[in-house]
KOLLORO-386565 format. One record per atom (N, C-alpha, C, O): residue in one letter; atom name; x, y, z. Coordinates in nm, 4 decimals, decimal comma, padded with zeros to 6 digits, m for minus. Example, Ala and Ser with C-alpha at 12.3 -4.5 7.8 and 13.67 -1.06 7.14 Angstrom:
% residues 2
KOLBA	a	N	01,3190	m00,5690	00,7800
KOLBA	a	CA	01,2300	m00,4500	00,7800
KOLBA	a	C	01,3200	m00,3300	00,7800
KOLBA	a	O	01,4236	m00,3319	00,8465
KOLBA	s	N	01,2850	m00,2250	00,7080
KOLBA	s	CA	01,3670	m00,1060	00,7140
KOLBA	s	C	01,2900	00,0030	00,7870
KOLBA	s	O	01,3409	00,1138	00,8039
END
This chain:
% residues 101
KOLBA	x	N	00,2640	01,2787	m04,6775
KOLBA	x	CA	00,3237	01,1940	m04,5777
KOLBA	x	C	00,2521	01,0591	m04,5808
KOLBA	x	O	00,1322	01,0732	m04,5567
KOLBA	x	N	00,2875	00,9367	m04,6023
KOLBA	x	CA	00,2994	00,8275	m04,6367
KOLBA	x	C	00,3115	00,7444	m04,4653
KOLBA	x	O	00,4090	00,6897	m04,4137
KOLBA	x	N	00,1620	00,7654	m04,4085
KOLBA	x	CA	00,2075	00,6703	m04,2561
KOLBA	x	C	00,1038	00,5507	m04,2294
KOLBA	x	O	m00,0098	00,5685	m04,1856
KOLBA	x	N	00,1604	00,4245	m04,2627
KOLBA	x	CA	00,0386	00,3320	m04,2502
KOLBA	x	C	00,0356	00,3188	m04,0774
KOLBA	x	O	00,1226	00,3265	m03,9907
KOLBA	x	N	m00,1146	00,2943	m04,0768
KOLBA	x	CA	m00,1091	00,3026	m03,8751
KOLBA	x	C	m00,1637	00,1226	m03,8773
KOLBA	x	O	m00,2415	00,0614	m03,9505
KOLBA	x	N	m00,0957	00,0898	m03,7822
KOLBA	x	CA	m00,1011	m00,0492	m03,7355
KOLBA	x	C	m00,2348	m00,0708	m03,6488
KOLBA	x	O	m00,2964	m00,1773	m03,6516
KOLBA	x	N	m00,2682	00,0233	m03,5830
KOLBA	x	CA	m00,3492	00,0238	m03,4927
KOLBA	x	C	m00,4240	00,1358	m03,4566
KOLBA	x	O	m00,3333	00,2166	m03,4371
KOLBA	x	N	m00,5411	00,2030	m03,4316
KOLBA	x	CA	m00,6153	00,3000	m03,4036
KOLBA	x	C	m00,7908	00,2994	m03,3271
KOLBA	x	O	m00,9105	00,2982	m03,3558
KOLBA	x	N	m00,6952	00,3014	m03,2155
KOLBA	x	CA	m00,8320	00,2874	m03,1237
KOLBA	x	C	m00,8523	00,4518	m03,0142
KOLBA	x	O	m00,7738	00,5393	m02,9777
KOLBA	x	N	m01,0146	00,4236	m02,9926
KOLBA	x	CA	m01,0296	00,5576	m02,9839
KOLBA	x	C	m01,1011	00,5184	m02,8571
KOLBA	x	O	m01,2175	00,4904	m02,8856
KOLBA	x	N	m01,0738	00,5038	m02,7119
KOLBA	x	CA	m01,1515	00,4530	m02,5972
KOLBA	x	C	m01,2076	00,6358	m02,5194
KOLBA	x	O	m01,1376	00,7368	m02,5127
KOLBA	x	N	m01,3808	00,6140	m02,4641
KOLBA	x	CA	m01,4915	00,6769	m02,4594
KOLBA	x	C	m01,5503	00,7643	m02,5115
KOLBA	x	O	m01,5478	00,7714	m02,6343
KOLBA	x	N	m01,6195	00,8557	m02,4375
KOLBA	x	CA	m01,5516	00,8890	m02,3117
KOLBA	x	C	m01,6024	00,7960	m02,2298
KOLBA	x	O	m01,6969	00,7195	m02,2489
KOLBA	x	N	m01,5048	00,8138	m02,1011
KOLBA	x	CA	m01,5492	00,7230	m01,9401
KOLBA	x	C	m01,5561	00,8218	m01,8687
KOLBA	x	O	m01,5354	00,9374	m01,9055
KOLBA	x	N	m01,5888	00,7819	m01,7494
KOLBA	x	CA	m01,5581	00,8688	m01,6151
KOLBA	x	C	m01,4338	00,8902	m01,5893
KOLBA	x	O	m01,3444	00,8065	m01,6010
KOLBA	x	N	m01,4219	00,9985	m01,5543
KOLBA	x	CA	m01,3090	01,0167	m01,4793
KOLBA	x	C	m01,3276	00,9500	m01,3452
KOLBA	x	O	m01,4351	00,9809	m01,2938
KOLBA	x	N	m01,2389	00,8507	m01,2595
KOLBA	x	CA	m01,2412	00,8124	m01,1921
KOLBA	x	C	m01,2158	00,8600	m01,0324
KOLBA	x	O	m01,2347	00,7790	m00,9416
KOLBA	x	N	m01,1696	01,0039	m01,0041
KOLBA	x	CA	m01,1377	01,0699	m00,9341
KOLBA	x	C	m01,2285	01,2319	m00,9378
KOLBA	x	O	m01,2306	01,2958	m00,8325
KOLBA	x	N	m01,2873	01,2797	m01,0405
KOLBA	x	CA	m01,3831	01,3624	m01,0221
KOLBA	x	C	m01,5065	01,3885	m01,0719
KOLBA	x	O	m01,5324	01,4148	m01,1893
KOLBA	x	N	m01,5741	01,3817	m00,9906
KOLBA	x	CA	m01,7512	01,3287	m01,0088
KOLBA	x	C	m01,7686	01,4533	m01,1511
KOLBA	x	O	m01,7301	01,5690	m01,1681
KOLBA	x	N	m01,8595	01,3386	m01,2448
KOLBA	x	CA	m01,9447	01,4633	m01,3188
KOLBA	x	C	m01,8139	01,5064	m01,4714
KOLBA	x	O	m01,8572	01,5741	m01,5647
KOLBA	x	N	m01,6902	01,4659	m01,4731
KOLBA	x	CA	m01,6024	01,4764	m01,5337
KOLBA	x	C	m01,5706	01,3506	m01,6385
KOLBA	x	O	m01,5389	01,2428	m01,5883
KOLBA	x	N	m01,5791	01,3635	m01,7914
KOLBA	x	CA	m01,5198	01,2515	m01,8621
KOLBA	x	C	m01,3848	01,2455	m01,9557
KOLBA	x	O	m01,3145	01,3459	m01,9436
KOLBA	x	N	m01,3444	01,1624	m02,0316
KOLBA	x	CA	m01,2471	01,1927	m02,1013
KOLBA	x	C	m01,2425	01,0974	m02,1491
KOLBA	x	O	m01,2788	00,9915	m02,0977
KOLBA	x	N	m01,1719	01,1197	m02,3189
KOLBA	x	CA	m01,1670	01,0168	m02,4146
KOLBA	x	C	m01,0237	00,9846	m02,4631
KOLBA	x	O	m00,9818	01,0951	m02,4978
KOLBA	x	N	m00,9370	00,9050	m02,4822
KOLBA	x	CA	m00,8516	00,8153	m02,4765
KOLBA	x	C	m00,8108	00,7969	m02,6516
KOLBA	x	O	m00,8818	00,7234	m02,7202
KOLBA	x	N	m00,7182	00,8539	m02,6996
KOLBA	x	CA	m00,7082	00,8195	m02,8826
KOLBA	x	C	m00,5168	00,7384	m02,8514
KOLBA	x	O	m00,4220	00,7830	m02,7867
KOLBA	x	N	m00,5314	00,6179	m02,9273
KOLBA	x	CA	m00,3899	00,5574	m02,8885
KOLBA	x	C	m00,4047	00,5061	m03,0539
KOLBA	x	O	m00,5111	00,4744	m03,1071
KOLBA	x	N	m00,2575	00,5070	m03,1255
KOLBA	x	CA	m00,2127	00,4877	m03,2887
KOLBA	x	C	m00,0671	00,4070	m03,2402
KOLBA	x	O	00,0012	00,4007	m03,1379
KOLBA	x	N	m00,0652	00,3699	m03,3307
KOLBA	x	CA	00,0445	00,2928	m03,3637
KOLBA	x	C	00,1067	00,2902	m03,5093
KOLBA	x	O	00,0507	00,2327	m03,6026
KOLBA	x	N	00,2194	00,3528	m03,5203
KOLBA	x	CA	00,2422	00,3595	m03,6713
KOLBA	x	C	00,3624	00,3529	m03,7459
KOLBA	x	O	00,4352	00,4521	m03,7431
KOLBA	x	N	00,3928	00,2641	m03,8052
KOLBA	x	CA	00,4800	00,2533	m03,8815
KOLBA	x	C	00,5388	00,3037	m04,0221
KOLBA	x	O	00,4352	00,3554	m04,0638
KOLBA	x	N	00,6342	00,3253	m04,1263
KOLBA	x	CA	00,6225	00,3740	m04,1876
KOLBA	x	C	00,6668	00,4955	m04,2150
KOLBA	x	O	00,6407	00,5638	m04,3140
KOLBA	x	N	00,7446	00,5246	m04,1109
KOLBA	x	CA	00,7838	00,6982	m04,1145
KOLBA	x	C	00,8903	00,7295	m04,1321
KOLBA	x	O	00,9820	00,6755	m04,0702
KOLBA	x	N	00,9126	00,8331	m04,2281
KOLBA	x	CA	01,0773	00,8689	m04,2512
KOLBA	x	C	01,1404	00,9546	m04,1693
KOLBA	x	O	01,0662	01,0313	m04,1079
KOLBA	x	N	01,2729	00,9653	m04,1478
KOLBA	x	CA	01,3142	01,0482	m04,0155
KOLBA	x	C	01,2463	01,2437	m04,0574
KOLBA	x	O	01,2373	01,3342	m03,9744
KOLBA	x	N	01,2175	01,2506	m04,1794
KOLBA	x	CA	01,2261	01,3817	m04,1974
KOLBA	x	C	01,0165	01,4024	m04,0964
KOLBA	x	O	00,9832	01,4792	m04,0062
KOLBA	x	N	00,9234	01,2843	m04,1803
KOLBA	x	CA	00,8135	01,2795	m04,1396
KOLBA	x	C	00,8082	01,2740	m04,0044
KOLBA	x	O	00,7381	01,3608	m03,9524
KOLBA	x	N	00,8735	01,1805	m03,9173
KOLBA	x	CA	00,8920	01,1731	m03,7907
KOLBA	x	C	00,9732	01,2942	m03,7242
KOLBA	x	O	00,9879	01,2868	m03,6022
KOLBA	x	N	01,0191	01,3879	m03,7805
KOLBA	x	CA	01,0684	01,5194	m03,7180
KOLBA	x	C	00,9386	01,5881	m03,7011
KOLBA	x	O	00,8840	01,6218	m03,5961
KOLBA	x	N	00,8888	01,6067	m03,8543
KOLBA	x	CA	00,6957	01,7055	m03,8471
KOLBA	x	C	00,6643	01,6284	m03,7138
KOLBA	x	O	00,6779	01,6840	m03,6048
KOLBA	x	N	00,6339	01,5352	m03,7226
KOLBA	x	CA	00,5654	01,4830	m03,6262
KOLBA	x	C	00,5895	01,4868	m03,4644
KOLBA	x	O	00,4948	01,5072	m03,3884
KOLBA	x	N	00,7204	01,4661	m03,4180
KOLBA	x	CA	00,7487	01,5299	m03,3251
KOLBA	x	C	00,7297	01,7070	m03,2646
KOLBA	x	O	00,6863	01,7589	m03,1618
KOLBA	x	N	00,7957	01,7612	m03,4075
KOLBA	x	CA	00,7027	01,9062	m03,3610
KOLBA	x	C	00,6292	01,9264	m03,3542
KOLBA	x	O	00,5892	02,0151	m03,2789
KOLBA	x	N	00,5459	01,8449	m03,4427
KOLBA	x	CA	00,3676	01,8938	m03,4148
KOLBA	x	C	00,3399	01,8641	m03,2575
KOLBA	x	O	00,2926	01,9446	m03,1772
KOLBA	x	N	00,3755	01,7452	m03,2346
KOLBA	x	CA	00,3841	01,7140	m03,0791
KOLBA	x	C	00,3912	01,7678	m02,9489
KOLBA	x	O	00,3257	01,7601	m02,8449
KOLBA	x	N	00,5274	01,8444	m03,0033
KOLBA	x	CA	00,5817	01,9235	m02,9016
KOLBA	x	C	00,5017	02,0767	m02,9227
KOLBA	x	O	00,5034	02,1448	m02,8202
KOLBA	x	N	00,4337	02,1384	m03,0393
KOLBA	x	CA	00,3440	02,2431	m03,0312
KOLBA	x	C	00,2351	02,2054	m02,9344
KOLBA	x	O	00,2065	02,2560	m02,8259
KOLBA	x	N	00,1827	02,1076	m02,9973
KOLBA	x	CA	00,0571	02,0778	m02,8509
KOLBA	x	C	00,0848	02,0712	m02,7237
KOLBA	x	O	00,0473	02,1444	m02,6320
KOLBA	x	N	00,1464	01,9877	m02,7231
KOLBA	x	CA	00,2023	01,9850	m02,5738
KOLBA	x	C	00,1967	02,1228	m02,4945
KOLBA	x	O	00,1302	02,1573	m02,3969
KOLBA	x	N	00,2929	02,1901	m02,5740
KOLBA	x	CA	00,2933	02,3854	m02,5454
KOLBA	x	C	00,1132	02,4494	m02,5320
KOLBA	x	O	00,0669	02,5300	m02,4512
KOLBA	x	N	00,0578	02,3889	m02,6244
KOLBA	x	CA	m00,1072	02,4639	m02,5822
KOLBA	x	C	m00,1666	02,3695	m02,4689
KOLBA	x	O	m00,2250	02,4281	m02,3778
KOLBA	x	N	m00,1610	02,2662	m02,4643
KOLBA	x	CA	m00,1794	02,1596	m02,3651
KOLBA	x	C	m00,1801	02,2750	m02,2141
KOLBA	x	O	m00,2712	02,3239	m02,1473
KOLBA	x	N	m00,0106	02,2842	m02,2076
KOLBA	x	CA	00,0598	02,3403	m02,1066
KOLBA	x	C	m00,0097	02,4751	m02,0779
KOLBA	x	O	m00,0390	02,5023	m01,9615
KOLBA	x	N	m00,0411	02,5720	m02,1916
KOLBA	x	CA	m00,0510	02,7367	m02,1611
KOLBA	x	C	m00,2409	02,6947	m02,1431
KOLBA	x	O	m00,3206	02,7724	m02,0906
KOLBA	x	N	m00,2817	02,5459	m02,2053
KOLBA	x	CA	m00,4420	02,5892	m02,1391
KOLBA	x	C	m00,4427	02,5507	m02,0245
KOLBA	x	O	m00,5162	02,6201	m01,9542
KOLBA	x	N	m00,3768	02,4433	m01,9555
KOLBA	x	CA	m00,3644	02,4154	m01,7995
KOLBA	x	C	m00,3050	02,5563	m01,6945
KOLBA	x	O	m00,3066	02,5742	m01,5727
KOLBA	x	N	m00,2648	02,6230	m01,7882
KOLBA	x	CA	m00,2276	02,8043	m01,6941
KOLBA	x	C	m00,3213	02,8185	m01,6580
KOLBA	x	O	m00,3698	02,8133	m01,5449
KOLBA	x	N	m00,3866	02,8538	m01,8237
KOLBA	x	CA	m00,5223	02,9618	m01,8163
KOLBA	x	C	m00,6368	02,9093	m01,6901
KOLBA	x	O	m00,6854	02,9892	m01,6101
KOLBA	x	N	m00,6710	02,7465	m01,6904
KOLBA	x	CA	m00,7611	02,7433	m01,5857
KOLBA	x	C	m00,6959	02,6759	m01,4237
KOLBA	x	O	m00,7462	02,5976	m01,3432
KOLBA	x	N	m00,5670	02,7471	m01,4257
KOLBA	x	CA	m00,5142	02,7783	m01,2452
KOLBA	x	C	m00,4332	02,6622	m01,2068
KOLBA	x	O	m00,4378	02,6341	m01,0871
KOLBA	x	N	m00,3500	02,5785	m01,2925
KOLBA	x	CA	m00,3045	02,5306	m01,2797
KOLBA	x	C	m00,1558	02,5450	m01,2656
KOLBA	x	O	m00,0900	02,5935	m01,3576
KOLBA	x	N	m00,0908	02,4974	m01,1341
KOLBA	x	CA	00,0087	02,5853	m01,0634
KOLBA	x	C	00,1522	02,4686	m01,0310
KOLBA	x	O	00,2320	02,5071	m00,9455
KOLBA	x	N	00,1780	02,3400	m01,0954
KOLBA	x	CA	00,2168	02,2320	m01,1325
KOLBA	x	C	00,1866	02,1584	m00,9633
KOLBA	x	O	00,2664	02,0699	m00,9325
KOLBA	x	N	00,1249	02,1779	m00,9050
KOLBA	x	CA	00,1149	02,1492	m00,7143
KOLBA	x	C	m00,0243	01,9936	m00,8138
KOLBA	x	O	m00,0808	02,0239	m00,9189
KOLBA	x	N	m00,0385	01,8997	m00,7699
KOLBA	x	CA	m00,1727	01,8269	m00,7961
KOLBA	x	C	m00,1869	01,7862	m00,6568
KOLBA	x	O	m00,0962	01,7544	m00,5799
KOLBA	x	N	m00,3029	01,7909	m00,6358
KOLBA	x	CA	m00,4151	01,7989	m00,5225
KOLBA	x	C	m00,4380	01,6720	m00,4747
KOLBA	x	O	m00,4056	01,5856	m00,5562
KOLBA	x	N	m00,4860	01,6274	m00,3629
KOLBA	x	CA	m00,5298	01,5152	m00,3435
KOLBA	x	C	m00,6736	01,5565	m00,2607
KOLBA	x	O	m00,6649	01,6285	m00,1612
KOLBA	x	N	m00,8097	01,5055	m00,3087
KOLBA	x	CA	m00,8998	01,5221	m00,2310
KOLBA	x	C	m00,8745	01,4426	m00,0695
KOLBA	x	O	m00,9179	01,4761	00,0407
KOLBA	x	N	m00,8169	01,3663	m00,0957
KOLBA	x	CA	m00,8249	01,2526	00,0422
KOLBA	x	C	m00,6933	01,2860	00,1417
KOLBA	x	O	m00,5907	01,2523	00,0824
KOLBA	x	N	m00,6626	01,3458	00,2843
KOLBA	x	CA	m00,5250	01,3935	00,3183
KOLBA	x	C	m00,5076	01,2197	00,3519
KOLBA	x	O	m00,5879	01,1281	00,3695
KOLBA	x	N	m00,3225	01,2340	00,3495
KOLBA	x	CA	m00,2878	01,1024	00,3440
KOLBA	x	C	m00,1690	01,1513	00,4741
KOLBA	x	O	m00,1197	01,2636	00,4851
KOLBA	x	N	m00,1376	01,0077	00,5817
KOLBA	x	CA	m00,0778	00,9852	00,6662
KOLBA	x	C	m00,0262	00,8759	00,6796
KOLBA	x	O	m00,1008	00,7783	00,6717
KOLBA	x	N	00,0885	00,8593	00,6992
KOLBA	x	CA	00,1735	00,7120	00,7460
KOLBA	x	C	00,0913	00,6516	00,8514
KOLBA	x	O	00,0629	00,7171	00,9517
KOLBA	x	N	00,0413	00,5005	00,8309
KOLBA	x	CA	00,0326	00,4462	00,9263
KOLBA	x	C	00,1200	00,3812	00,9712
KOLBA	x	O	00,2263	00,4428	00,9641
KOLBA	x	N	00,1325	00,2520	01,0301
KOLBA	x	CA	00,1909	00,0856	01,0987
KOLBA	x	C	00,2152	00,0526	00,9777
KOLBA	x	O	00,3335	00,0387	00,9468
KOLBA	x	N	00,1184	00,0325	00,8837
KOLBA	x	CA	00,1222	m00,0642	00,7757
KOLBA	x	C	00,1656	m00,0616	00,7023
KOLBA	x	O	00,1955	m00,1630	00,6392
KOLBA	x	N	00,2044	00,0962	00,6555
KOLBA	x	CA	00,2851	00,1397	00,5460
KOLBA	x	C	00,4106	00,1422	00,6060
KOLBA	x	O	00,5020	00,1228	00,5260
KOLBA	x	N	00,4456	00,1609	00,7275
KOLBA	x	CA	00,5668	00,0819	00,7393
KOLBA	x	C	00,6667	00,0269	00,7198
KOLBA	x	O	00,7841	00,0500	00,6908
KOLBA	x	N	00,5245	m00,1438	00,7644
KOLBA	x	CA	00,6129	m00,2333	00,7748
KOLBA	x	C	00,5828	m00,2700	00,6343
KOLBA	x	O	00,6458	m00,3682	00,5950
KOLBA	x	N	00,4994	m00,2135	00,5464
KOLBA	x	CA	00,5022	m00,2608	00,3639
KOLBA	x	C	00,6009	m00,2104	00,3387
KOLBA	x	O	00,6653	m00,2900	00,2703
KOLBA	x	N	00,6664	m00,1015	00,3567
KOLBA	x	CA	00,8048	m00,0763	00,2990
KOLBA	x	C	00,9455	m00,1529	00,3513
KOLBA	x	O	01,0457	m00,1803	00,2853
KOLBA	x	N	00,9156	m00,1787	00,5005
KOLBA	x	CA	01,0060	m00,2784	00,5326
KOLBA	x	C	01,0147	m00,3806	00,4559
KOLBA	x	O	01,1187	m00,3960	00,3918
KOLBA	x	N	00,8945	m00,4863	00,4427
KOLBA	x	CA	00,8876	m00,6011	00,3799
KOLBA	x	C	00,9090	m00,6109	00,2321
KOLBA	x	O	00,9115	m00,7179	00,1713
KOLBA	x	N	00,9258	m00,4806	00,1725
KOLBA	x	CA	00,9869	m00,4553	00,0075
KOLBA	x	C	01,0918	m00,4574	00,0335
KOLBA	x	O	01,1634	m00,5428	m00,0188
KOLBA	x	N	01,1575	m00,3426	00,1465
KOLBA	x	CA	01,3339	m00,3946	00,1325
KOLBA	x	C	01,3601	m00,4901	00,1398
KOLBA	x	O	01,4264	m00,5178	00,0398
KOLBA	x	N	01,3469	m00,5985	00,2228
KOLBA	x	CA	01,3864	m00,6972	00,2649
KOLBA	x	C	01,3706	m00,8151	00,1592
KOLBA	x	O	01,4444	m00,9119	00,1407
KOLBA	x	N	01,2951	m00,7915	00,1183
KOLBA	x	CA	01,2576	m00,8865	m00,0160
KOLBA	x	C	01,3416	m00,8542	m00,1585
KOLBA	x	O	01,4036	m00,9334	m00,2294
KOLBA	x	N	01,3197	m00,6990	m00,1760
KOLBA	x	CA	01,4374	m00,6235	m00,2864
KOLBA	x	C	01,5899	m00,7154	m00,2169
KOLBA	x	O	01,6485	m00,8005	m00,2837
KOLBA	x	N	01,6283	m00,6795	m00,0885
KOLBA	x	CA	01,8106	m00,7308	m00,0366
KOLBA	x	C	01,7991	m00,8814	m00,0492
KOLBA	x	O	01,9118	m00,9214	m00,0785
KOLBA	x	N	01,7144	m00,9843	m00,0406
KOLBA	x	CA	01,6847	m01,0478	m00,0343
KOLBA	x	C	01,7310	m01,1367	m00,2188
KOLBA	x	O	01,8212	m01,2179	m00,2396
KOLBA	x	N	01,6704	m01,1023	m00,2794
KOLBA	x	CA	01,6814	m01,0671	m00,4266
KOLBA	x	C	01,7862	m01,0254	m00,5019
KOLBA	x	O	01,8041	m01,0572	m00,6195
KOLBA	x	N	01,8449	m00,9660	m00,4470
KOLBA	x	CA	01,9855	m00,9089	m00,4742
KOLBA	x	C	02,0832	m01,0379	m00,4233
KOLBA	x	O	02,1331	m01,1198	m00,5004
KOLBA	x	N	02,0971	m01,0376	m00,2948
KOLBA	x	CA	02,1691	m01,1111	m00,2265
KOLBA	x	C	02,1728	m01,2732	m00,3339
KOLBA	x	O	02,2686	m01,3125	m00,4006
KOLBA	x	N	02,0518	m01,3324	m00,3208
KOLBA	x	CA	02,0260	m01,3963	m00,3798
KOLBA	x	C	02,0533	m01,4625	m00,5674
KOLBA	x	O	02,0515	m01,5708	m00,6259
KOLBA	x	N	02,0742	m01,3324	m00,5968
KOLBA	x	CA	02,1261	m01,3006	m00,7632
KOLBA	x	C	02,2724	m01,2835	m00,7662
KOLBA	x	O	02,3266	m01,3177	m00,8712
KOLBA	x	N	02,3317	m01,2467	m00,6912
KOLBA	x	CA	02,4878	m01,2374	m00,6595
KOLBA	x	C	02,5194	m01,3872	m00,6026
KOLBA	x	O	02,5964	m01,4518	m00,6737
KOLBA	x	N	02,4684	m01,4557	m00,4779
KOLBA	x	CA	02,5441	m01,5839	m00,5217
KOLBA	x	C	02,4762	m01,6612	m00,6240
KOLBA	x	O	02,5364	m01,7672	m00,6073
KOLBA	x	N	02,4167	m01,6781	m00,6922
KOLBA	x	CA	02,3962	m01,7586	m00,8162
KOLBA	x	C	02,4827	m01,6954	m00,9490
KOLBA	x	O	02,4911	m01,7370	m01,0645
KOLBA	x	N	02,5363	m01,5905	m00,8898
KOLBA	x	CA	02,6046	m01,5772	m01,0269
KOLBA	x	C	02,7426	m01,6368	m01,0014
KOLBA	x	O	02,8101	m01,6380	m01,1044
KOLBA	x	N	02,8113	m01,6924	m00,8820
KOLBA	x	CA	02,9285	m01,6932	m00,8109
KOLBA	x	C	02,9832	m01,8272	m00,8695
KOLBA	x	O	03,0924	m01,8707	m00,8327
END
């Protein structure tokens, strides 16, 4: 298989930013070069991992629910931040319809 990669960077590990004591390392490619038959392997290979990915997140109790350490509640503010997105989204709209007129 014949795949020149444009790009190949391999970032940490870092912290995980959400659980103390936890790291993880980051591999991102870019690649050009691929024939639809190579780019099929490649998708399956993909989609096999993915599948062990999936059956090792079973094995250690993972139940598709994700957790939040911090409980979260509507305040005032979140609100009126969602107010002030609609209004700005209708606003925007409104706005894009007569300029197209």
């Amino acid at each position: 298989m014949l795949v020149r990669l444009l790009q190949h960077r391999i970032a940490g590990p870092e912290p995980c930013p959400y659980l103390e004591g936890i790291s993880s390392t980051t591999e991102t490619m870019l690649m050009t070069g691929v024939s639809p038959a190579e780019l099929d392997d490649l998708l399956v290979r993909g989609y096999d991992r993915a599948e062990r990915v999936a059956a090792a997140m079973r094995c250690r109790g993972f139940d598709g629910r994700f957790r939040s350490l911090d409980e979260f509640s509507t305040k005032g503010r979140d609100v009126v931040a969602f107010v002030l997105t609609l209004a700005l989204a209708a606003a925007l709209v409104t706005l894009d319809v007569l300029l197209r007129e």
